[in-house]
PDB file of N, CA, C and O in Angstrom:
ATOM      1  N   UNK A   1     -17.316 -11.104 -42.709  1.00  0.00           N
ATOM      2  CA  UNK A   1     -17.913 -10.056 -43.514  1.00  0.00           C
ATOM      3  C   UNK A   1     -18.647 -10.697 -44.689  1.00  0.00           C
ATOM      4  O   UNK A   1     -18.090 -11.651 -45.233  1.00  0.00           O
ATOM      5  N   UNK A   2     -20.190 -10.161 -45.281  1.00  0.00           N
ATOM      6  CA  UNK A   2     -20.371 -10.788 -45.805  1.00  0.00           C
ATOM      7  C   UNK A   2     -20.557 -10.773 -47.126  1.00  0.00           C
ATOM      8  O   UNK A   2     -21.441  -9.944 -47.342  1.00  0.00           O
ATOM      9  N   UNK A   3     -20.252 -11.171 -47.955  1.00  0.00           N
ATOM     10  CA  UNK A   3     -20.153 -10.857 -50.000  1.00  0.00           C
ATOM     11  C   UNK A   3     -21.205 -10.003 -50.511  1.00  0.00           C
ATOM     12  O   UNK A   3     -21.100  -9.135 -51.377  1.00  0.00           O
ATOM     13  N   UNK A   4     -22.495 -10.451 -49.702  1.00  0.00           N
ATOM     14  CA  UNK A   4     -23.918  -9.071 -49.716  1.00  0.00           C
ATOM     15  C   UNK A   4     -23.839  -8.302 -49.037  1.00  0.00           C
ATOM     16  O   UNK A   4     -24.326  -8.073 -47.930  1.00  0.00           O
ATOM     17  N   UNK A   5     -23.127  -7.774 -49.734  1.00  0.00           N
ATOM     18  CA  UNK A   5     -23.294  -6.138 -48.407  1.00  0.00           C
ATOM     19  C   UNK A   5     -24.941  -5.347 -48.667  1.00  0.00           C
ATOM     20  O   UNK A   5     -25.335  -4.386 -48.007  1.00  0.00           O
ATOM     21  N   UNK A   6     -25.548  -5.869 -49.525  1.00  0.00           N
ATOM     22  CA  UNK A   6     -26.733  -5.229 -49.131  1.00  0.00           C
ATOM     23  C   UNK A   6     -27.836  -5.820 -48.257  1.00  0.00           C
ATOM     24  O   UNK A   6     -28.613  -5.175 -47.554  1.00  0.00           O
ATOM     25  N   UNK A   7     -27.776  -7.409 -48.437  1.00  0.00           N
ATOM     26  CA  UNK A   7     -28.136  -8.514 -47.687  1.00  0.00           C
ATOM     27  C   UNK A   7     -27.922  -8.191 -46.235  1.00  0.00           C
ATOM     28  O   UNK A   7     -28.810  -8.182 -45.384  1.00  0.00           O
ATOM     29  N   UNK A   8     -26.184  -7.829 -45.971  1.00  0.00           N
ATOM     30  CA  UNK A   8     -25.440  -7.159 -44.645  1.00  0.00           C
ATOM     31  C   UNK A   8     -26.584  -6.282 -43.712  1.00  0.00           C
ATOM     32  O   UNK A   8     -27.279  -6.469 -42.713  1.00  0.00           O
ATOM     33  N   UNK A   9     -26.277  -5.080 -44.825  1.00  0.00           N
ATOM     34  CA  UNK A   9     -26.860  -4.237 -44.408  1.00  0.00           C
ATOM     35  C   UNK A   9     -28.908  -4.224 -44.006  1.00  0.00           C
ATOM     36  O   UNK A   9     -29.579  -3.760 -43.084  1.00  0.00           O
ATOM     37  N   UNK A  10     -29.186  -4.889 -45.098  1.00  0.00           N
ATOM     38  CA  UNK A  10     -30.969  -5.062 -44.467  1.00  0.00           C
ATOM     39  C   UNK A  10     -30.711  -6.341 -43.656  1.00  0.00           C
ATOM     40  O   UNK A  10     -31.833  -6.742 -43.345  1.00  0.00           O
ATOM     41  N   UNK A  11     -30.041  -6.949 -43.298  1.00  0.00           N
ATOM     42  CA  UNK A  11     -30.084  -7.363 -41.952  1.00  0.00           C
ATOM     43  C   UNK A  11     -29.804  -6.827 -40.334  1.00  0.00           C
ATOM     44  O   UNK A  11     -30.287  -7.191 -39.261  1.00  0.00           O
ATOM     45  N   UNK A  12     -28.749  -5.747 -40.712  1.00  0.00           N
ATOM     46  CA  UNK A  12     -28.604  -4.989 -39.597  1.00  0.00           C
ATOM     47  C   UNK A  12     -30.114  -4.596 -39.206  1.00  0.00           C
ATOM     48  O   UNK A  12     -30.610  -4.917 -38.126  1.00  0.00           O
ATOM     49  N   UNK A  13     -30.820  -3.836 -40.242  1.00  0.00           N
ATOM     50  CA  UNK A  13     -31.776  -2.706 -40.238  1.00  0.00           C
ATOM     51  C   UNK A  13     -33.061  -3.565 -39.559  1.00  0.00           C
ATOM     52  O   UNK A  13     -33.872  -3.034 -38.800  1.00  0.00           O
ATOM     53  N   UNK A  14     -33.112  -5.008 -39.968  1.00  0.00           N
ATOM     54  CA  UNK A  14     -34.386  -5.973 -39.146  1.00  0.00           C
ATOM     55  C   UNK A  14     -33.672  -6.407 -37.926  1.00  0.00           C
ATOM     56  O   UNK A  14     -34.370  -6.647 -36.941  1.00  0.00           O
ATOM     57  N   UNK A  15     -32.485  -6.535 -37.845  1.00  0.00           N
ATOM     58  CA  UNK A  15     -32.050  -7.085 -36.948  1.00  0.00           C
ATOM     59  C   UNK A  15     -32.213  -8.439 -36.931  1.00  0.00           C
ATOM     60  O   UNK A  15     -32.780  -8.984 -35.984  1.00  0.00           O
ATOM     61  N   UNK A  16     -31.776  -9.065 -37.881  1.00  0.00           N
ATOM     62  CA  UNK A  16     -32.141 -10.785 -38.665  1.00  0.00           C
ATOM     63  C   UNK A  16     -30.705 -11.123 -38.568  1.00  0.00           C
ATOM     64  O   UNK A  16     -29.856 -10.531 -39.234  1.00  0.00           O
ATOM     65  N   UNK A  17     -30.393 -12.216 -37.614  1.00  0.00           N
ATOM     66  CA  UNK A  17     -29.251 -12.842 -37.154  1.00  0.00           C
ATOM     67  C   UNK A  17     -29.109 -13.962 -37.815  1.00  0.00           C
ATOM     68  O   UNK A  17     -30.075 -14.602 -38.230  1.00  0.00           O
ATOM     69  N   UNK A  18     -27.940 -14.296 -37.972  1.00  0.00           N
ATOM     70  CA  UNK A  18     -27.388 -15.576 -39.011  1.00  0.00           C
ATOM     71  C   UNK A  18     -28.304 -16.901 -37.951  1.00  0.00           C
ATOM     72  O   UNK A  18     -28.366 -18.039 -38.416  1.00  0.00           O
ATOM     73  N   UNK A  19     -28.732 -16.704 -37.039  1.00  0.00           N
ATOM     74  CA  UNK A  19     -28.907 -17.701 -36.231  1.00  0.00           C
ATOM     75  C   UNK A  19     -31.062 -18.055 -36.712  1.00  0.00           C
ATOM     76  O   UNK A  19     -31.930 -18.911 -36.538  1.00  0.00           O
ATOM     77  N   UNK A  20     -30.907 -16.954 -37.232  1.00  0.00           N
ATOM     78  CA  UNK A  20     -33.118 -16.633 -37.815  1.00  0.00           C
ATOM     79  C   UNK A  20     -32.677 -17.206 -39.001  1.00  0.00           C
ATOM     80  O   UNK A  20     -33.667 -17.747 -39.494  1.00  0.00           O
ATOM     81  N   UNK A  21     -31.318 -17.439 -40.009  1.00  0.00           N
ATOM     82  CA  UNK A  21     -31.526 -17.843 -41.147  1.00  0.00           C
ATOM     83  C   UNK A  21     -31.532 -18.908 -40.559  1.00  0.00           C
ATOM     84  O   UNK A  21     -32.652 -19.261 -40.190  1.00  0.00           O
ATOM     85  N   UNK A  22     -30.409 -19.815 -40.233  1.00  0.00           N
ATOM     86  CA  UNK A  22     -30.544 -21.251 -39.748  1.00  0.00           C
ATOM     87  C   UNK A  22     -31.456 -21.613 -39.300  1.00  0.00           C
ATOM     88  O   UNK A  22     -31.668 -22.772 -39.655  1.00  0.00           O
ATOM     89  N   UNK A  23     -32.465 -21.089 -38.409  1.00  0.00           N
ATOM     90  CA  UNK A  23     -33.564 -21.769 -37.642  1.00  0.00           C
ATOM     91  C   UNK A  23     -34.409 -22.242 -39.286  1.00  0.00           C
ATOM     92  O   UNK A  23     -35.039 -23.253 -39.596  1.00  0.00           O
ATOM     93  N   UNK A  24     -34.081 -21.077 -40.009  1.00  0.00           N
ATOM     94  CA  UNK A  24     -35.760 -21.351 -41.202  1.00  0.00           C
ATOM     95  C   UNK A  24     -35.328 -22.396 -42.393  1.00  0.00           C
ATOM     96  O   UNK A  24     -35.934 -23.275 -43.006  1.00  0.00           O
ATOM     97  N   UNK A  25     -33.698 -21.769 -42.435  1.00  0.00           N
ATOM     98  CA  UNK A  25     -33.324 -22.923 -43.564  1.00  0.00           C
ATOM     99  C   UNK A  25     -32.688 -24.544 -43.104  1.00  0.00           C
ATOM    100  O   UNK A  25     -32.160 -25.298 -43.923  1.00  0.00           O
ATOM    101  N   UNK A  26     -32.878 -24.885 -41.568  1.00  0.00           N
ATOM    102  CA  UNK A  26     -32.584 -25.932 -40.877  1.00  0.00           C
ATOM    103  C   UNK A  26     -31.132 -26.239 -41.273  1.00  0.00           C
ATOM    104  O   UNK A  26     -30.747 -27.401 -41.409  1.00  0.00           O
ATOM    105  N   UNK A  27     -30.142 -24.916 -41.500  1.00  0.00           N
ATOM    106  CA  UNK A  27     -28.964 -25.019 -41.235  1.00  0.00           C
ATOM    107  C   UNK A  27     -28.091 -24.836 -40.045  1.00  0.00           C
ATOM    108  O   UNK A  27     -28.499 -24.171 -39.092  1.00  0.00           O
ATOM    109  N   UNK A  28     -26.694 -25.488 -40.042  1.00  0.00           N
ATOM    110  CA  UNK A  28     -26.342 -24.420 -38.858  1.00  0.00           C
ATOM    111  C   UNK A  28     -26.105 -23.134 -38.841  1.00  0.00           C
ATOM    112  O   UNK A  28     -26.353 -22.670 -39.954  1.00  0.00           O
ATOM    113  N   UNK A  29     -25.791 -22.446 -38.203  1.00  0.00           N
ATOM    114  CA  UNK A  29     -24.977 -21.113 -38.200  1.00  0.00           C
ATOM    115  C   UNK A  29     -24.223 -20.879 -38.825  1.00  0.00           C
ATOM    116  O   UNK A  29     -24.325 -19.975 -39.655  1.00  0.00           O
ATOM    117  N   UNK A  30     -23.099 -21.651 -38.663  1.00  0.00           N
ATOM    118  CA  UNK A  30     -21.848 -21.626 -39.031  1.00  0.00           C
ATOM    119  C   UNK A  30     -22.215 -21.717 -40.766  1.00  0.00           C
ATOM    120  O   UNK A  30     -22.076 -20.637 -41.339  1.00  0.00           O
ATOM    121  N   UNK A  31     -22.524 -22.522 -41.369  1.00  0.00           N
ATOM    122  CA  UNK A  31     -23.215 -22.720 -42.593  1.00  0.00           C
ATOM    123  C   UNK A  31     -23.593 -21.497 -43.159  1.00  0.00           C
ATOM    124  O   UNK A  31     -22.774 -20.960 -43.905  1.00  0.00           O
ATOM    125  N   UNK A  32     -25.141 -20.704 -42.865  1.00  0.00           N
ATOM    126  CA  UNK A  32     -25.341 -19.376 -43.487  1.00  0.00           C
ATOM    127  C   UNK A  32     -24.132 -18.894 -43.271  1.00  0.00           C
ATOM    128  O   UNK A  32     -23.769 -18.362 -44.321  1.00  0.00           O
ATOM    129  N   UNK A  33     -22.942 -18.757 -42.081  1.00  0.00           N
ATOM    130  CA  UNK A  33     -21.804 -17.404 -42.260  1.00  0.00           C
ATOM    131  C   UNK A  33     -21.404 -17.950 -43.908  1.00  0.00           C
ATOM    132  O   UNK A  33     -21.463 -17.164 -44.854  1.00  0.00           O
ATOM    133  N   UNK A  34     -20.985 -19.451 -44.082  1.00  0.00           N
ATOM    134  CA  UNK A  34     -20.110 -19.858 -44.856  1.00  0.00           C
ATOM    135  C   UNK A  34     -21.004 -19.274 -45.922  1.00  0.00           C
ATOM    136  O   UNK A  34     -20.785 -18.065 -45.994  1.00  0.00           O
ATOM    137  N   UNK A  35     -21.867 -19.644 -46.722  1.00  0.00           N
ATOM    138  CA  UNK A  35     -23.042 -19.294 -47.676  1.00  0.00           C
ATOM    139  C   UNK A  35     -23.019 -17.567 -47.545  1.00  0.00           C
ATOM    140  O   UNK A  35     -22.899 -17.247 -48.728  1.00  0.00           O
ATOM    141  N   UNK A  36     -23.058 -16.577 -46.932  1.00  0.00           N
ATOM    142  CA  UNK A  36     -23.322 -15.478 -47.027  1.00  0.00           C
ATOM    143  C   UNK A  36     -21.570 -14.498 -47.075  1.00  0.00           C
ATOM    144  O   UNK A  36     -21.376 -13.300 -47.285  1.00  0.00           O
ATOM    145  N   UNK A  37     -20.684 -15.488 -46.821  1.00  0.00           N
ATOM    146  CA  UNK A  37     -19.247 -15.245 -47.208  1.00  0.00           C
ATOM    147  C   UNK A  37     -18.745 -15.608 -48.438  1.00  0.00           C
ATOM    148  O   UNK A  37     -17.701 -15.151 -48.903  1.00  0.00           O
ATOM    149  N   UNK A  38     -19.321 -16.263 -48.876  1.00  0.00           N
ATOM    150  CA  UNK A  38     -19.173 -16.507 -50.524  1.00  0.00           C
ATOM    151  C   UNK A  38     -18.438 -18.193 -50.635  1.00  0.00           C
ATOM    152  O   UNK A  38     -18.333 -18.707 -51.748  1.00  0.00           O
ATOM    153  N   UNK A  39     -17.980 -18.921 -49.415  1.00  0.00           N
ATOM    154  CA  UNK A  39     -17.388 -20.090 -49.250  1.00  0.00           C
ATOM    155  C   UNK A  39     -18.508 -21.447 -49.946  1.00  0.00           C
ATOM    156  O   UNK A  39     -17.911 -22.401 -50.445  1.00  0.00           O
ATOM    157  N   UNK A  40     -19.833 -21.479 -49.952  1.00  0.00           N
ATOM    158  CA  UNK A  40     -20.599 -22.076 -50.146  1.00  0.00           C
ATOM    159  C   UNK A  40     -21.857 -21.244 -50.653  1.00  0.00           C
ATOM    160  O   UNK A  40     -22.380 -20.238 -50.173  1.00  0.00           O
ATOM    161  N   UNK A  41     -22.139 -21.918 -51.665  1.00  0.00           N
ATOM    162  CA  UNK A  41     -23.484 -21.180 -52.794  1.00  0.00           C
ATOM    163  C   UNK A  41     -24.865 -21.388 -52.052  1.00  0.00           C
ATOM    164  O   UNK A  41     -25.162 -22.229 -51.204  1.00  0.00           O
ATOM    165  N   UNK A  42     -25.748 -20.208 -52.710  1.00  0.00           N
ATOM    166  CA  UNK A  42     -26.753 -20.245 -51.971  1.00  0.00           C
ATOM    167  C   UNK A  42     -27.820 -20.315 -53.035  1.00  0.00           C
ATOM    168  O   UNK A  42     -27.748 -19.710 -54.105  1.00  0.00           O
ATOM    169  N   UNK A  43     -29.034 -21.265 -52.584  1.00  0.00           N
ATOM    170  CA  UNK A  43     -29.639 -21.466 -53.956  1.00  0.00           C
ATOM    171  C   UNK A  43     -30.837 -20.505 -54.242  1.00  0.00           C
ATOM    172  O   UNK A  43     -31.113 -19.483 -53.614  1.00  0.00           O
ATOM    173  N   UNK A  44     -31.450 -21.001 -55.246  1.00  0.00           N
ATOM    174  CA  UNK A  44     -32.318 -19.788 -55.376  1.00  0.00           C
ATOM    175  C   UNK A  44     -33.648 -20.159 -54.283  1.00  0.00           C
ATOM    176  O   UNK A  44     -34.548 -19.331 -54.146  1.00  0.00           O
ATOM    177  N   UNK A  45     -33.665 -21.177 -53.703  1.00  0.00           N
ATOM    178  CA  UNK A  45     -35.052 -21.606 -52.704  1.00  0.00           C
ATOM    179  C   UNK A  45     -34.412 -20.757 -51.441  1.00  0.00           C
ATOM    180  O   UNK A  45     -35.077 -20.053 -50.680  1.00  0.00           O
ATOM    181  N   UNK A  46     -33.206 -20.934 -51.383  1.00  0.00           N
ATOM    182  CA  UNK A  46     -32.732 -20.395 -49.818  1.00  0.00           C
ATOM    183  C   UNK A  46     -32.904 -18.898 -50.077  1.00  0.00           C
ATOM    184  O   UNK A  46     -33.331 -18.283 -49.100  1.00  0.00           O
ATOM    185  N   UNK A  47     -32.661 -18.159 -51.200  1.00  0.00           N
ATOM    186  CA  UNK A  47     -32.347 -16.254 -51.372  1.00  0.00           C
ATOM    187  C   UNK A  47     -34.105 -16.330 -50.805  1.00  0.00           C
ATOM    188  O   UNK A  47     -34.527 -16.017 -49.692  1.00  0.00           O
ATOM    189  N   UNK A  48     -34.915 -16.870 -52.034  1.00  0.00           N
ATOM    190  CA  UNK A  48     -36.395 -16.880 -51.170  1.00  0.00           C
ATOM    191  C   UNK A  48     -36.737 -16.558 -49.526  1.00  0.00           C
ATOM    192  O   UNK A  48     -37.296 -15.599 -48.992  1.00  0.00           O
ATOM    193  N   UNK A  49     -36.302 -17.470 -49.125  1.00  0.00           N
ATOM    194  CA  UNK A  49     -36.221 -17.588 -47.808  1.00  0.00           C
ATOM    195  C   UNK A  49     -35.338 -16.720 -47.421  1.00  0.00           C
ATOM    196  O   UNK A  49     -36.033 -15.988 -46.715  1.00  0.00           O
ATOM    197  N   UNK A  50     -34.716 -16.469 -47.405  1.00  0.00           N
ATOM    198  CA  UNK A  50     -34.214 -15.446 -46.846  1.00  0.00           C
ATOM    199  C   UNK A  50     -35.083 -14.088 -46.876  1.00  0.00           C
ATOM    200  O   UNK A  50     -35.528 -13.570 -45.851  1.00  0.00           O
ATOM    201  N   UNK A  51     -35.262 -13.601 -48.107  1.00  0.00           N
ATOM    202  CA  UNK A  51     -36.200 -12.666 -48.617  1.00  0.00           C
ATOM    203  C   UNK A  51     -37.116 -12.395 -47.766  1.00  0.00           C
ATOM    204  O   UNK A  51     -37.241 -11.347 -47.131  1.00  0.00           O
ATOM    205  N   UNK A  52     -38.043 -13.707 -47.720  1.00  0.00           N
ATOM    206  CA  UNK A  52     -39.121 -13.236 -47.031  1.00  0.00           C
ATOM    207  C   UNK A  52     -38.829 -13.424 -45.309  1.00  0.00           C
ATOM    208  O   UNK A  52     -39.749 -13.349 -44.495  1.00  0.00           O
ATOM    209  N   UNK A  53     -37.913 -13.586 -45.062  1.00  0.00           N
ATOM    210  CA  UNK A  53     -37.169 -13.480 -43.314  1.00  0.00           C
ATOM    211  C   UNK A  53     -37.371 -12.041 -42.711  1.00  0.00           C
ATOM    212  O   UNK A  53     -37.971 -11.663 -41.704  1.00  0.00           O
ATOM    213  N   UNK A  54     -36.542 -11.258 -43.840  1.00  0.00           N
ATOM    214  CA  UNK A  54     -36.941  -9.819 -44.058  1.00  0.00           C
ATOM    215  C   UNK A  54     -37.930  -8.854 -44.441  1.00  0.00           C
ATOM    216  O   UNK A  54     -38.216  -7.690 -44.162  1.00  0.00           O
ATOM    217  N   UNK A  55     -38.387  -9.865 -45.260  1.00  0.00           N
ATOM    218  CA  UNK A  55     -40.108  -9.088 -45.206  1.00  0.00           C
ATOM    219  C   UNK A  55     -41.548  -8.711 -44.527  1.00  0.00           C
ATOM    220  O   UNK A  55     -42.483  -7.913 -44.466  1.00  0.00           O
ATOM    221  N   UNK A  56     -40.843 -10.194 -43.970  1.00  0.00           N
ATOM    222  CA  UNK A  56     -41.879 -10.334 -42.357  1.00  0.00           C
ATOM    223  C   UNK A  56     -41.998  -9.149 -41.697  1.00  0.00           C
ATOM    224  O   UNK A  56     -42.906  -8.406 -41.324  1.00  0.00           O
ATOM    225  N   UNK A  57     -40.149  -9.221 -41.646  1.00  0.00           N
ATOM    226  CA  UNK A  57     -39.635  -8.093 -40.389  1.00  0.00           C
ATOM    227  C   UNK A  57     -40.120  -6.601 -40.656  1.00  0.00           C
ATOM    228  O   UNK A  57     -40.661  -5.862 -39.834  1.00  0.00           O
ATOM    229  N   UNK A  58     -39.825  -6.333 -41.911  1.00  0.00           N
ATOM    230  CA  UNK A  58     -39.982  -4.849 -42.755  1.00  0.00           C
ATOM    231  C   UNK A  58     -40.993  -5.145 -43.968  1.00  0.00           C
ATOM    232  O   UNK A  58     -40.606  -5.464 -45.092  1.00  0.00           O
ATOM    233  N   UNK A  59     -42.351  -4.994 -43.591  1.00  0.00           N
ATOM    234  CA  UNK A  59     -43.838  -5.306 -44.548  1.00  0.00           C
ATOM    235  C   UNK A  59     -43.352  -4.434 -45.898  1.00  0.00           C
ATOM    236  O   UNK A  59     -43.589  -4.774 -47.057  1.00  0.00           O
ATOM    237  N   UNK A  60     -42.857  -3.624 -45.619  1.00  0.00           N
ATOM    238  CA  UNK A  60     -43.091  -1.950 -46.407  1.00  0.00           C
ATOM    239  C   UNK A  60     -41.897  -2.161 -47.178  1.00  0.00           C
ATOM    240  O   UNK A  60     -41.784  -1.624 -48.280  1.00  0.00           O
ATOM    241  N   UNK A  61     -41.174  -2.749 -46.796  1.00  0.00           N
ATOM    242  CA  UNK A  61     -40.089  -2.746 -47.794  1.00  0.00           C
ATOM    243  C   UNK A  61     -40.386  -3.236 -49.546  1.00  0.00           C
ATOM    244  O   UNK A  61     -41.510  -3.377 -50.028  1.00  0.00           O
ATOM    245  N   UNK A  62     -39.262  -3.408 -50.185  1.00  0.00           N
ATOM    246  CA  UNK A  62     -39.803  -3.952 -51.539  1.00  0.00           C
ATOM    247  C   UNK A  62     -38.309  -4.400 -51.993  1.00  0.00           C
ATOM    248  O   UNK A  62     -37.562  -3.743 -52.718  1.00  0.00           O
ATOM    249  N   UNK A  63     -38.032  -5.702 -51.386  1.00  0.00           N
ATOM    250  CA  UNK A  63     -36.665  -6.114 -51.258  1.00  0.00           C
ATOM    251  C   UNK A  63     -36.739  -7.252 -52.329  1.00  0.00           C
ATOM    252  O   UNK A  63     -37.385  -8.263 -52.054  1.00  0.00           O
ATOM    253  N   UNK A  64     -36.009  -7.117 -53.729  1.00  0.00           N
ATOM    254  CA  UNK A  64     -35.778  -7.928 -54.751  1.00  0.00           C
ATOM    255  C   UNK A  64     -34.381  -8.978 -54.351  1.00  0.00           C
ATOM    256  O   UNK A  64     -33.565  -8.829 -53.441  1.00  0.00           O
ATOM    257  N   UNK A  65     -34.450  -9.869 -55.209  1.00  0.00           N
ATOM    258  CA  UNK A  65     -32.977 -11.010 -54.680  1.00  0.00           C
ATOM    259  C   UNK A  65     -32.515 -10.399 -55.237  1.00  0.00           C
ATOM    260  O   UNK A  65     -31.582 -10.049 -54.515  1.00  0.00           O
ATOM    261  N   UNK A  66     -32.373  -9.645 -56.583  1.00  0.00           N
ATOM    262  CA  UNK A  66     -31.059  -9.260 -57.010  1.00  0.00           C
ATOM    263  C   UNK A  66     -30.576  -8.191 -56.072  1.00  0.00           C
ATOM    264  O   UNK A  66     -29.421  -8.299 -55.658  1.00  0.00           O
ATOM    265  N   UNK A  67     -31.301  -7.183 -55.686  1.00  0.00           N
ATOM    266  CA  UNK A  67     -30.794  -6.437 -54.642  1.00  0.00           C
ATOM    267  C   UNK A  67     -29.911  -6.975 -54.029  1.00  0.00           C
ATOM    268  O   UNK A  67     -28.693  -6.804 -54.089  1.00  0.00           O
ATOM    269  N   UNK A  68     -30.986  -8.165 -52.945  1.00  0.00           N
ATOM    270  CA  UNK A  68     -30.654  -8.241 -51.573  1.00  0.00           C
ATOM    271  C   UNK A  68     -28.919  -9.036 -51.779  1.00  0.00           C
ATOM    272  O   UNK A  68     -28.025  -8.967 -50.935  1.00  0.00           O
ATOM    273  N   UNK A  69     -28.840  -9.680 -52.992  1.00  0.00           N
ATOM    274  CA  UNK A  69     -27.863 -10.481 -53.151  1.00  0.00           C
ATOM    275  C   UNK A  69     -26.867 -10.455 -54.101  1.00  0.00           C
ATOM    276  O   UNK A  69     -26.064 -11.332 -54.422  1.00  0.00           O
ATOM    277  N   UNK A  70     -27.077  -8.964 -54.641  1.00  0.00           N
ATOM    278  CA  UNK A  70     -26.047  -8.006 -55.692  1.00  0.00           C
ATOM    279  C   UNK A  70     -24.254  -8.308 -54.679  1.00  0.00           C
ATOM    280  O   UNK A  70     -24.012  -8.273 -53.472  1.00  0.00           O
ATOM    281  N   UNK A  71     -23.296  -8.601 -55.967  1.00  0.00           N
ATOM    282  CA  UNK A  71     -22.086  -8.528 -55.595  1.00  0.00           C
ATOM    283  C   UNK A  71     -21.381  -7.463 -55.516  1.00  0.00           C
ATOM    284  O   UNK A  71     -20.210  -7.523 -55.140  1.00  0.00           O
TER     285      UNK A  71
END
C-alpha cells in the first residue's frame, strides 16, 4: 500500500504501473514499491518524473507534487 494515496489513486486512474516508473527512472520494481511505501525517499528529480508519467497519460489534468505526493 502506498504512503501517496493520491499518487495511488492517479495511478489507478492512468493505469501507470510501478513497472512504467522503473522503466523511466531505470529502477527496479521492487525499488519504486519500496520508495512509494515510504521505506526509501524519493527525490525531487524522481516526483518530476513521475509527474510527468501521468501527464502524458492524462494531458488535462493539472497534477502538482504536492498533491500527487501529500501524506
Amino acid at each position: 500500500m502506498s504512503k501517496f494515496k493520491n499518487l495511488e489513486a492517479e495511478m489507478v486512474r492512468c493505469s501507470l504501473k510501478n513497472e512504467d516508473i522503473a522503466n523511466e527512472l531505470i529502477i527496479t520494481p521492487q525499488t519504486v514499491r519500496r520508495k512509494l511505501n515510504g521505506e526509501v525517499g524519493i527525490t525531487i528529480e524522481e516526483a518530476k518524473r513521475i509527474q510527468k508519467l501521468l501527464l502524458e497519460r492524462n494531458p488535462q489534468a493539472n497534477y502538482t507534487i504536492d498533491f500527487l505526493f501529500a501524506e
